[in-house]
C-alpha positions in Angstrom: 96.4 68.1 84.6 95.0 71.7 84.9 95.3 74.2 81.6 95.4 78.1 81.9 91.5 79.2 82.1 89.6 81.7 83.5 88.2 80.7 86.8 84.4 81.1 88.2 84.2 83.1 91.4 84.2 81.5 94.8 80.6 82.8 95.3 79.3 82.0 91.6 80.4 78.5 92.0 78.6 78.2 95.4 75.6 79.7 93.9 75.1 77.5 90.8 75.6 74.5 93.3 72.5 76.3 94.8 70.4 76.4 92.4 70.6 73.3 91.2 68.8 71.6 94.6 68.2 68.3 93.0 70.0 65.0 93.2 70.8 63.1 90.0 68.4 59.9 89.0 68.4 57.0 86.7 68.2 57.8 83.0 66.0 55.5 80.2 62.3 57.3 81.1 61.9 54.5 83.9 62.9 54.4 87.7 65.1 52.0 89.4 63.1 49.2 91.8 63.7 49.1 95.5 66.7 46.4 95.5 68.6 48.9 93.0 68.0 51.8 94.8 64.6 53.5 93.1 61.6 54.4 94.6 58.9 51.4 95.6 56.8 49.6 92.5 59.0 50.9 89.8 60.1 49.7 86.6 64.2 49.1 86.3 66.0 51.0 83.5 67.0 49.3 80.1 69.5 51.9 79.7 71.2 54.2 81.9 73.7 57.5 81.0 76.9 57.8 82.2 78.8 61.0 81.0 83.0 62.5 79.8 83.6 65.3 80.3 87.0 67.0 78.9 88.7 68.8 76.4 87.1 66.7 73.2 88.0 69.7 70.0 90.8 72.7 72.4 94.3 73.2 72.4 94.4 70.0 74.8 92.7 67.5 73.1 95.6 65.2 72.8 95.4 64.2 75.8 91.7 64.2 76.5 90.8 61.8 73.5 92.8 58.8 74.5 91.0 58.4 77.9 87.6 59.1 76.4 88.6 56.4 73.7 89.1 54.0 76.7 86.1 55.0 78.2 84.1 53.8 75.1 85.9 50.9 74.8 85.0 49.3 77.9 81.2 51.0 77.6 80.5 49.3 74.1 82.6 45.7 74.7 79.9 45.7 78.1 76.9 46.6 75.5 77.9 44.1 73.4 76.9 41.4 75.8 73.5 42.8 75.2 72.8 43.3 78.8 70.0 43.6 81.0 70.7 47.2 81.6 72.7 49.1 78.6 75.0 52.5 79.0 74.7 54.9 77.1 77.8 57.0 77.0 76.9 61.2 76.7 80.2 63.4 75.5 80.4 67.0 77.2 83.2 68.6 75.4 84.0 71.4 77.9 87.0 73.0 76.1 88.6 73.0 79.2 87.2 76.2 80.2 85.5 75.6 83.7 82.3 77.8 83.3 81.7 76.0 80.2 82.2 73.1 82.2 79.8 73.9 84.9 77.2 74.4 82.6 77.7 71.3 81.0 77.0 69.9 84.7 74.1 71.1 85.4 72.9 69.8 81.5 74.1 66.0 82.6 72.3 66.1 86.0 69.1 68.0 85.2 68.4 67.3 80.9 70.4 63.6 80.5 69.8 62.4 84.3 73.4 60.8 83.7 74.2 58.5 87.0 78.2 58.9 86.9 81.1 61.4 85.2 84.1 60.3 84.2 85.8 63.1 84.5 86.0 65.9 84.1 89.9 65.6 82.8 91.6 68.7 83.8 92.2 70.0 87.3 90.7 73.7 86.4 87.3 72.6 85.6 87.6 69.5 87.9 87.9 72.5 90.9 84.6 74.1 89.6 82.5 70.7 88.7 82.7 68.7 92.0 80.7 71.1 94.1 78.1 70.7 91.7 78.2 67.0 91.7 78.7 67.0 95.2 75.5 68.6 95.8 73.7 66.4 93.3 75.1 63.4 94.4 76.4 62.6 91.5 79.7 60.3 91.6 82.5 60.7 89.1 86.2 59.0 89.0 88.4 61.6 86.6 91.1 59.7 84.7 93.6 62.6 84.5 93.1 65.6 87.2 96.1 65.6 88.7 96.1 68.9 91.1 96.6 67.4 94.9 94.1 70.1 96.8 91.2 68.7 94.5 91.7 65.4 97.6 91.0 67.9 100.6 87.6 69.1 100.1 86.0 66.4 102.0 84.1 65.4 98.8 82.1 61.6 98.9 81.2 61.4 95.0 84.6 62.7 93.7 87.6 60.1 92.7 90.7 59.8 90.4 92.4 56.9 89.4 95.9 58.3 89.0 98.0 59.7 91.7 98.3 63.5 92.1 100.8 66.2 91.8 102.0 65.7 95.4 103.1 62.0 93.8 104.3 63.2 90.0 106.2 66.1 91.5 108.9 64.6 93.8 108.7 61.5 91.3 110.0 63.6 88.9 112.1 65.4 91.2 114.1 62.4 92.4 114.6 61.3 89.0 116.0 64.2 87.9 118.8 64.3 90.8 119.0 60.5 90.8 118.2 59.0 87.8 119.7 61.6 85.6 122.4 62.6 88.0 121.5 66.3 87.3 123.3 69.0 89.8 122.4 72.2 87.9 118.5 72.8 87.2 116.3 75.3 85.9 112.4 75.0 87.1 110.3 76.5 84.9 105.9 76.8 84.9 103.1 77.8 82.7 101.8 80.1 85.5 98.9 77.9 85.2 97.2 76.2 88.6 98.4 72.9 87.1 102.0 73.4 85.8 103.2 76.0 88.7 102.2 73.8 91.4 103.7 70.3 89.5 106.8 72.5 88.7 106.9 73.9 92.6 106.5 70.3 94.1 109.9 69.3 91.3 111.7 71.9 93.0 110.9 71.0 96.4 111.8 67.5 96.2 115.2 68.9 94.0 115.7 71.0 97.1 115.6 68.0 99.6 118.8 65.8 97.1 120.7 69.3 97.6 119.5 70.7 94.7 118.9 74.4 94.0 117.1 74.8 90.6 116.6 78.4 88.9 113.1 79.2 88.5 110.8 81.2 85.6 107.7 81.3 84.2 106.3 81.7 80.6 102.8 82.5 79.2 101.2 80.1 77.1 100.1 82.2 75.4 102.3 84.0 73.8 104.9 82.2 70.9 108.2 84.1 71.5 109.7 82.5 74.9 113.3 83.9 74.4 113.0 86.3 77.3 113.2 82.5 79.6 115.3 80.6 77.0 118.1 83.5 77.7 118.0 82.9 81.4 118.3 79.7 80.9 121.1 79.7 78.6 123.1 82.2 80.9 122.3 79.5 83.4 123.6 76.7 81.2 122.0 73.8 83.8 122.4 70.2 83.2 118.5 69.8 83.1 115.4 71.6 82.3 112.0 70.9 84.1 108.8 72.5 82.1 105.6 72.4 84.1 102.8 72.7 81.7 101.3 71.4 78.2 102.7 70.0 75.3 101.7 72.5 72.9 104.1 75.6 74.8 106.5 72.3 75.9 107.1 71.7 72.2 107.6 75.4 71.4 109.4 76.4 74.5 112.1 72.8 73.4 112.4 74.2 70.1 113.8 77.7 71.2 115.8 76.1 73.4 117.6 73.9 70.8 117.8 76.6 68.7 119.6 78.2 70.7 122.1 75.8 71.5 121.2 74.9 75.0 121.5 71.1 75.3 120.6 70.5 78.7 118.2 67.0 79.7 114.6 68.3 79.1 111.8 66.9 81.3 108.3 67.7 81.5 104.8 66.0 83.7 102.3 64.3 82.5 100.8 67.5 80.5 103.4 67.1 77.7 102.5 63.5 77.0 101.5 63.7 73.7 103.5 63.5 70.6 102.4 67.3 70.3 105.9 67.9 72.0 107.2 66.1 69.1 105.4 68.1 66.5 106.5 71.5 68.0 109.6 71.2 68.9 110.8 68.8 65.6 112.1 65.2 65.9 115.6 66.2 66.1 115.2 68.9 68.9 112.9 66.4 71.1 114.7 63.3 70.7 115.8 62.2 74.2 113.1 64.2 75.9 111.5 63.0 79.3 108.3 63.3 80.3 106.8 61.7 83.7 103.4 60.9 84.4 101.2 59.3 86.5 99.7 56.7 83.4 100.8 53.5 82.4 100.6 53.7 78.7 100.9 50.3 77.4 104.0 49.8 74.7 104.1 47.3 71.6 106.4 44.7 73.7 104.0 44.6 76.6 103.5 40.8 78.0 100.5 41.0 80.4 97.6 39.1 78.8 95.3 41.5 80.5 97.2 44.8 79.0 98.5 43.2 75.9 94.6 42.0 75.0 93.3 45.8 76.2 96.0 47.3 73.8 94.6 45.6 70.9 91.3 46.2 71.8 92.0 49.6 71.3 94.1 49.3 68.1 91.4 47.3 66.2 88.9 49.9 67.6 90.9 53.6 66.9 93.7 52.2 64.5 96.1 53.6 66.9 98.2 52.0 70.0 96.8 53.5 73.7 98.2 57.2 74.1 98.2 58.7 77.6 95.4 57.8 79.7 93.8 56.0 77.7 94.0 52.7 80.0 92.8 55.0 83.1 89.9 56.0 80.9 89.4 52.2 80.6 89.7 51.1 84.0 87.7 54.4 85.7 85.0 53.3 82.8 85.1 49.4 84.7 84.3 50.7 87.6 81.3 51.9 86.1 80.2 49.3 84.5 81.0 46.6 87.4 78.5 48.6 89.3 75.6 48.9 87.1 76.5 44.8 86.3 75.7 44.1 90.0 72.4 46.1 89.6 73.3 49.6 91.1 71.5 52.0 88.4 71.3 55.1 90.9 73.5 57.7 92.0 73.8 56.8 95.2 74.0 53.1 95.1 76.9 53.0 92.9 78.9 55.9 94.7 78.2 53.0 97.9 79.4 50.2 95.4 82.6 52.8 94.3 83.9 52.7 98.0 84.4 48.8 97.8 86.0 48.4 94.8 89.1 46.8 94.3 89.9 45.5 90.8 92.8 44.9 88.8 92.8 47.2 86.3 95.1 47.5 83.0 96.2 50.6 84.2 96.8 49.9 87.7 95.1 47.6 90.7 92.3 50.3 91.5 91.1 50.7 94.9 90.2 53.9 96.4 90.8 55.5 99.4 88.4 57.5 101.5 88.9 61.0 99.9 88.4 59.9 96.4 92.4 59.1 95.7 93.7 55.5 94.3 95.6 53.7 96.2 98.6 52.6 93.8 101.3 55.5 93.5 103.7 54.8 91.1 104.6 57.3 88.2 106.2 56.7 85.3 109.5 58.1 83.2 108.7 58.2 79.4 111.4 59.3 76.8 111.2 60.5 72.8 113.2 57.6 71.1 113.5 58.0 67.2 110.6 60.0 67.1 108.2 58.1 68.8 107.4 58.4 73.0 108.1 54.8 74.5 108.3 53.8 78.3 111.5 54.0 80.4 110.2 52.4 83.5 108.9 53.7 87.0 110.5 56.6 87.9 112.3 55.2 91.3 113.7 52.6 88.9 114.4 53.9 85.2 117.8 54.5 84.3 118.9 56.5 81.1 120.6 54.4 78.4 
């Protein structure tokens, strides 16, 4: 995911990677001992920091929460064993403004010594962060940045444990031409660098089944969309893709229904959030589809591993696992699983990152060499009597 924001400068990016000239270290006042990675004759840590970073109190926060929830989860079931070394978990709410975001970096590696992100959750700020990590040494696994260039950087201490937007989009894209049999489309993006590339890899992959969608773009910003809601009612399409956020999603549904287009509406992984719901009314969103690249587990689910995760979380938040939330979980285990086989430095559990391969609630989690999981399935989710329940992978889900 990757919300509308101002972005940082090419060569102010570079330079606040400059100036911070330091690699990140163990937290807790103490240094880690030889065999974890530290400097000779030092004391190990009682407590190291790991950080979140993401949209905690913006527009966003929907489906920034959830994953942090997870996070915590896993972070206080681990302290709970009352551990040699605990983890102290440090919030950054960035706001999902990069700048803010970068700032909040260089307060995690240089004030709070923090020895992992997870995070940062959007795409935007994720682009601006990881050179600054990078430079620190500083590992991080984000459970939500979707944008596929952030894999092509050559970064070693950047991860994600969800596929990307080269995965989503033509996910998305078959099931529209397959799965809901749609010949007529209309493509339309936030302008945003994380709903006009989702929405342009859609088309694509629409393009390849024979497919020639119409294409817009709206501004988030702004409230009256009729200027694209006319197009698309001229164009009277069979199905309506919306690359972008939940909060113009749910607006952008509600003008459509109003007036009177009824064409299948589908959205990525950014309108995930019963948000859509809210804005564009229960009636209007009913039988709305939203793909993403989470497994959210449902009421019914069966796995003892998911099923005892899902009430973990419900006793902990009083609410079922929303979007991301099991990523947040399992990119949180991988943490944790390190600093449990005594890696409390940077470095060492960047080295311990590149051999992991556990089974995660979410997904098995293994990473590949430039920071990407593994496991690429995405997911078709559809508004059902006013709540958002799973439909099943997207190369198998069929509409009812």
């Amino acid at each position: 995911m990757r919300p509308k924001t101002a972005r940082l400068g090419g060569v102010l990016a570079a330079g606040v990677a400059l100036t911070l000239g330091l690699a990140a270290c163990s937290s807790g006042g103490t240094e880690a001992t030889p065999a974890e990675g530290g400097s000779s004759g030092a004391a190990a840590p009682t407590t190291v920091k790991l950080g979140f970073m993401g949209d905690l109190t913006g527009a966003n926060a929907g489906i920034v929460i959830p994953p942090r929830n997870g996070a915590k989860l896993v972070i206080d079931e681990y302290n709970k064993t009352n551990p040699a070394v605990k983890i102290e978990l440090v919030e950054y709410d960035s706001q999902a403004d990069p700048s803010k975001a970068v700032a909040l970096a260089q307060q995690a590696i240089k004030t709070d010594k923090i020895v992992g992100l997870i995070g940062p959750a959007f795409s935007g700020e994720s682009a601006q962060v990881a050179p600054v990590l990078e430079e620190a040494k500083l590992p991080s696994i984000s459970a939500s940045a979707t944008n596929a260039a952030l894999a092509t950087n050559g970064w070693k201490f950047w991860h994600r444990v969800l596929p990307s937007d080269s995965i989503q989009g033509p996910g998305i894209g078959d099931f529209i031409a397959t799965g809901v049999g749609a010949k007529k489309v209309f493509v339309i993006d936030d302008k945003s660098e994380y709903g006009k590339p989702l929405a342009d890899a859609v088309k694509a992959q629409l393009e390849t089944k024979g497919v020639t969608p119409t294409t817009d773009s709206l501004d988030p910003a702004e409230s009256d969309f009729s200027s694209v809601v006319n197009k698309v009612a001229a164009a009277k399409p069979e199905a309506i893709f919306f690359g972008g956020y939940y909060a113009a999603g749910g607006n952008l549904l509600k003008q459509l229904r109003d007036k009177g287009v009824t064409a299948k509406f589908l959205s990525g992984d950014g309108s995930l959030d019963k948000g859509l719901i809210d804005g564009a009314g229960a009636d209007n969103a009913e039988g709305a589809l939203v793909g993403c690249p989470c497994y959210i587990a449902t009421p019914d689910v069966t796995d003892a591993k998911v099923k005892g995760f899902a009430d973990a979380y419900k006793a902990a938040y009083s609410a079922d696992p929303a979007i991301y939330a099991a990523e947040g979980y399992d990119a949180a285990t991988v943490f944790v699983d390190a600093i449990k086989a005594g890696n409390v430095t940077p470095d060492k559990i960047n080295e311990f990152i590149a051999t992991v391969d556990l089974a995660g609630v979410s997904k098995q989690v293994k990473f590949e060499a430039n920071g990407e999981v593994a496991a690429k399935d995405i997911y078709i989710y559809q508004v059902k009597d006013g709540a958002i329940g799973l439909l099943g992978k997207a190369n198998e889900a069929k509409l009812g």
